[in-house]
Z-matrix of the N, CA and C atoms (Angstrom, degrees):
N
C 1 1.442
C 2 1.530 1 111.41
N 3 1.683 2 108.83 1 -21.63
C 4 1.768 3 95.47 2 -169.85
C 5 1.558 4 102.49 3 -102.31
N 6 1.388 5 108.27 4 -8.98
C 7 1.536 6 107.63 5 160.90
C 8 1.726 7 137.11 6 -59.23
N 9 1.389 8 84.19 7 -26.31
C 10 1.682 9 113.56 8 -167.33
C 11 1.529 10 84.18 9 -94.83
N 12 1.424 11 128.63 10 -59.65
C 13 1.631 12 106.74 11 -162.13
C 14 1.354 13 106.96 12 -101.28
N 15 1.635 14 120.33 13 40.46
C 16 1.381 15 127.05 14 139.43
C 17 1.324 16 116.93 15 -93.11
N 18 1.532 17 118.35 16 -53.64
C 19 1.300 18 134.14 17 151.24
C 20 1.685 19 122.07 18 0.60
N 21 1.419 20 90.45 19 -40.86
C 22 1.969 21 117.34 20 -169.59
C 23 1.706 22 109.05 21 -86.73
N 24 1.367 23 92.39 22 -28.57
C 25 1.410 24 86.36 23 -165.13
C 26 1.904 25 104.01 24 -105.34
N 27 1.528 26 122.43 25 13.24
C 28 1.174 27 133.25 26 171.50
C 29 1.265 28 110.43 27 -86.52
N 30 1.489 29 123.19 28 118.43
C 31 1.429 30 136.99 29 173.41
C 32 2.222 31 98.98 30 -63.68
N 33 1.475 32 88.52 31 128.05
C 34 1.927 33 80.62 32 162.24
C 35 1.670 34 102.83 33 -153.07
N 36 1.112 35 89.20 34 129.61
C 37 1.708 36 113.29 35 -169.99
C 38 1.423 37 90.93 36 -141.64
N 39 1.515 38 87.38 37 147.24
C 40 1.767 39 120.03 38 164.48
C 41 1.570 40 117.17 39 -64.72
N 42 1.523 41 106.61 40 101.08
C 43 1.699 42 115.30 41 154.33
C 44 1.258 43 127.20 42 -37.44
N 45 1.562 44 116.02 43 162.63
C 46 1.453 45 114.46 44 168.90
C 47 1.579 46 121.25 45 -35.56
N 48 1.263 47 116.94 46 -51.38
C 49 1.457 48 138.05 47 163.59
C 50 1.691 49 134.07 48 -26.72
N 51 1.746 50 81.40 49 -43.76
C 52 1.408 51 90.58 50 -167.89
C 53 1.649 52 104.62 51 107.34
N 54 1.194 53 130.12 52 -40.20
C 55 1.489 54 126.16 53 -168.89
C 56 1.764 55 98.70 54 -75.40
N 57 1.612 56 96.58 55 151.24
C 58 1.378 57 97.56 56 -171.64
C 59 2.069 58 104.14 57 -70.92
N 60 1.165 59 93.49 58 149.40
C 61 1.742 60 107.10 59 154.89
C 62 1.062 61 122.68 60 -102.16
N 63 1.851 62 122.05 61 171.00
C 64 1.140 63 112.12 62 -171.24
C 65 1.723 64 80.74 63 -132.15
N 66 1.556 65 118.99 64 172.17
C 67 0.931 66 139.70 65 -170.64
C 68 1.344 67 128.02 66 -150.86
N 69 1.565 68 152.74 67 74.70
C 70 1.332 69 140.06 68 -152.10
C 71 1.744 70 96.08 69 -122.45
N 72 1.681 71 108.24 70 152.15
C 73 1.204 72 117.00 71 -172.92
C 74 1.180 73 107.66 72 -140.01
N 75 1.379 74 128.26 73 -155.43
C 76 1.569 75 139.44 74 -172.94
C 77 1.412 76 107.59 75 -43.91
N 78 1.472 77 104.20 76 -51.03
C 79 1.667 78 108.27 77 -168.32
C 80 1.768 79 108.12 78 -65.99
N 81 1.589 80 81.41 79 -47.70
C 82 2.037 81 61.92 80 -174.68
C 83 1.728 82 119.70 81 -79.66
N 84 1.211 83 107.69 82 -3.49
C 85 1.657 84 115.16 83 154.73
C 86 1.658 85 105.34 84 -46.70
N 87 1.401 86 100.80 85 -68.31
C 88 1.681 87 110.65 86 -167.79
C 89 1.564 88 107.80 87 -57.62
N 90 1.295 89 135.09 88 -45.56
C 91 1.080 90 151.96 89 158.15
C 92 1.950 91 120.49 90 -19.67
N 93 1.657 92 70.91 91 -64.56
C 94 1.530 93 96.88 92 167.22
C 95 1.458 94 115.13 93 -47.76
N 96 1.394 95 104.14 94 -68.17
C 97 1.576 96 120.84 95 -159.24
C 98 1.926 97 92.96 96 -63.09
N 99 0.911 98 122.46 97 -35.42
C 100 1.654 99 128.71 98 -165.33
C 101 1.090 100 98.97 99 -75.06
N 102 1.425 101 110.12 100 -53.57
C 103 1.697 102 102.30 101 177.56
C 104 1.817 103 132.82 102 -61.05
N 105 1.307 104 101.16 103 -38.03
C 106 1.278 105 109.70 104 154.77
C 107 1.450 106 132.02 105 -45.02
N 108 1.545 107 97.80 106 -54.95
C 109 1.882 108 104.75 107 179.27
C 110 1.225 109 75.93 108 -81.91
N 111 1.456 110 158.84 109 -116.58
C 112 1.649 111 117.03 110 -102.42
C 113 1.869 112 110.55 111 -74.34
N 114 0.873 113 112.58 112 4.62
C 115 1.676 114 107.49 113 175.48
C 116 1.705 115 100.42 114 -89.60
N 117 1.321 116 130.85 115 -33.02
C 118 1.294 117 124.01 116 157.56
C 119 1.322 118 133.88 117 -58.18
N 120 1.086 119 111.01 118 -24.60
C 121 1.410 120 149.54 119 -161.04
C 122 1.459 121 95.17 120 -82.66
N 123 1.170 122 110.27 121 -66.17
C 124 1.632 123 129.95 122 178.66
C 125 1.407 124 103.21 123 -52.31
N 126 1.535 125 130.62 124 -74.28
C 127 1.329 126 156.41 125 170.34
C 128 1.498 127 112.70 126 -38.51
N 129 1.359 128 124.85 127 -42.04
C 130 1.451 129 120.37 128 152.16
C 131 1.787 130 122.86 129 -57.46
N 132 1.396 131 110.17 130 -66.76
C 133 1.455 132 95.21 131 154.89
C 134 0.995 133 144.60 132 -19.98
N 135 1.631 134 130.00 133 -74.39
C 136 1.211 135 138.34 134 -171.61
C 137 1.490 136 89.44 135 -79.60
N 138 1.199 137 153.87 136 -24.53
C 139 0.992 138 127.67 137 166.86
C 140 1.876 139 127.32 138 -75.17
N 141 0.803 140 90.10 139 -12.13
C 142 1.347 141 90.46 140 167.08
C 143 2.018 142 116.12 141 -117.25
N 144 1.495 143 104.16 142 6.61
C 145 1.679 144 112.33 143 153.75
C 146 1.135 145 117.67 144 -88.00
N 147 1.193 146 119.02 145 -24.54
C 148 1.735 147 130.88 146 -165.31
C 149 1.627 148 105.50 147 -104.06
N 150 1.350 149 112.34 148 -13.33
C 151 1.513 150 130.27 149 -174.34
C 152 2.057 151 96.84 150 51.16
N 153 1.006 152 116.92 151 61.88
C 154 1.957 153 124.61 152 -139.00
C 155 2.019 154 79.17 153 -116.06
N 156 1.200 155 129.00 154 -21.88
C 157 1.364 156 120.59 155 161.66
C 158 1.851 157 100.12 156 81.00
N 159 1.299 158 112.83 157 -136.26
C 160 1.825 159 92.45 158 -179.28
C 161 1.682 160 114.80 159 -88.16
N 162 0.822 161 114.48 160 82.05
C 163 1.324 162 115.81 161 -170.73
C 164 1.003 163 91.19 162 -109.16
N 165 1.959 164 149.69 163 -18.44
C 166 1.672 165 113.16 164 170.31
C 167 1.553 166 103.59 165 -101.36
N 168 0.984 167 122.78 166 24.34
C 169 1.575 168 119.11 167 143.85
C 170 1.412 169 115.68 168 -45.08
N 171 2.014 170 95.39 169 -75.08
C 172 1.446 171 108.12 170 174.74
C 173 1.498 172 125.64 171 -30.80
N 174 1.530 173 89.39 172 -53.34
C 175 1.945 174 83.54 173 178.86
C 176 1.321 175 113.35 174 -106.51
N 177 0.939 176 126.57 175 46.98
C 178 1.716 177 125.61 176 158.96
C 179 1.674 178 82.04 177 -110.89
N 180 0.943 179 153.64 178 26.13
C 181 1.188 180 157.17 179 134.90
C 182 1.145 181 118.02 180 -70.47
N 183 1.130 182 112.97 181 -87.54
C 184 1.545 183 126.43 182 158.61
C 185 1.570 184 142.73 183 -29.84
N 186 1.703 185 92.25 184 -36.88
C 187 1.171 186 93.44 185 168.30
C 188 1.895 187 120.13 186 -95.61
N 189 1.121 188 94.08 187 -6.97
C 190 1.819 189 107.86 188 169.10
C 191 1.449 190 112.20 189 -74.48
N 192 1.189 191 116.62 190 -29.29
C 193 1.597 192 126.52 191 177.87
C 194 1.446 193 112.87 192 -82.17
N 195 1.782 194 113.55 193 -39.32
C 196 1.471 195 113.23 194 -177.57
C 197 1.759 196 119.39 195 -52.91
N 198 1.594 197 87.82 196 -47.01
C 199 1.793 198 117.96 197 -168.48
C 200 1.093 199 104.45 198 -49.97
N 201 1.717 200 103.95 199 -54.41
C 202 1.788 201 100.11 200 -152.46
C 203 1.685 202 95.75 201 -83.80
N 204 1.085 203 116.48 202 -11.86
C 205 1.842 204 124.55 203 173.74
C 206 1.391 205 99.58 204 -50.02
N 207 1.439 206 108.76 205 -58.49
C 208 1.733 207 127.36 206 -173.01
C 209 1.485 208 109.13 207 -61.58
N 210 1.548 209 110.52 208 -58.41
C 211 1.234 210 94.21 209 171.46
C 212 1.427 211 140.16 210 -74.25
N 213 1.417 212 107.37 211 -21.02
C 214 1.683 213 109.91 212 -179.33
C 215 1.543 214 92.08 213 -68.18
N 216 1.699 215 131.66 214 -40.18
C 217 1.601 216 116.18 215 175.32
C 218 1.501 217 134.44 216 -55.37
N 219 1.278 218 92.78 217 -16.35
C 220 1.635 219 103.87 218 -174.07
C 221 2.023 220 107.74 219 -96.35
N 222 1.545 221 104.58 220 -21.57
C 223 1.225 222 106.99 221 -168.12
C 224 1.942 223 99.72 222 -98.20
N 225 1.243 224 99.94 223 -30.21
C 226 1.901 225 109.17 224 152.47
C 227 1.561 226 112.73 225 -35.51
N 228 1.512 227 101.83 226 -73.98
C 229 1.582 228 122.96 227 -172.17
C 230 1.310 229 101.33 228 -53.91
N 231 1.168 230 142.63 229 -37.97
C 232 1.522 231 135.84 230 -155.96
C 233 1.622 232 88.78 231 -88.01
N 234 1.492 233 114.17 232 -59.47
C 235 1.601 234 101.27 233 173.00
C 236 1.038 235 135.31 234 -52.46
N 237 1.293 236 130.10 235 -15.78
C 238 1.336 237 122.35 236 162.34
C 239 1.588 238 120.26 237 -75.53
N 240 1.462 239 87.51 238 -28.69
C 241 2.134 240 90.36 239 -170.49
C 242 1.794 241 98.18 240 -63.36
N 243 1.522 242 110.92 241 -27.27
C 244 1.319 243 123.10 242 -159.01
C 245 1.499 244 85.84 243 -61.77
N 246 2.150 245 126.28 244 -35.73
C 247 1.132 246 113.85 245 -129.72
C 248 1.471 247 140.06 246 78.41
N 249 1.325 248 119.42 247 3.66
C 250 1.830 249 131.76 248 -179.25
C 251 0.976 250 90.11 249 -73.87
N 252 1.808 251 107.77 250 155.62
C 253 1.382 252 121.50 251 177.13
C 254 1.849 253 102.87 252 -29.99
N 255 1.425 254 113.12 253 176.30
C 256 1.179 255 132.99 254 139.18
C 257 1.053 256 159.08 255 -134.52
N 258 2.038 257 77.53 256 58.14
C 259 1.382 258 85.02 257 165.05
C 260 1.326 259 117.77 258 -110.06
N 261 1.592 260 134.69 259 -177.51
C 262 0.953 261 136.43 260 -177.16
C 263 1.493 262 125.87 261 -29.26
N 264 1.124 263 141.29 262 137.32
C 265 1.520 264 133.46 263 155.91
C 266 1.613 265 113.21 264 -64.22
């Protein structure tokens, strides 16, 4: 979910080129920062309900890899609807 509503808050417009750009500002900073603390937030808990030891190491890994998966797909999709090249961002 915080991949997708960072995703929202990234400006993407067509470069000199033609290939799409990407653009992120205050919001997806804040976005950022929120998403981080409550997934730590979460990960401290259960780690100390589960007595589970470093286990949100592991997934502040995981979950940094899921997000930006989500969001680079959603910020893909918008460039194409735009029509920007297609090629890679």
């Amino acid at each position: 979910a915080f991949g997708a509503a960072r995703a929202k808050t990234v400006d993407v417009f067509p470069g000199a080129n033609g290939k799409p750009l990407r653009r992120g500002g205050w919001a997806t900073v804040t976005v950022w920062l929120a998403s981080l603390a409550a997934h730590l937030g979460i990960d401290i808990f259960i780690s100390h309900a589960a007595n589970a030891g470093k286990l949100a190491i592991s997934t502040i890994i995981i979950y940094i890899v899921v997000t930006l998966m989500v969001q680079n797909r959603m910020i893909r999709a918008r460039a194409a609807y735009m029509k920007l090249s297609a090629n890679p961002l």
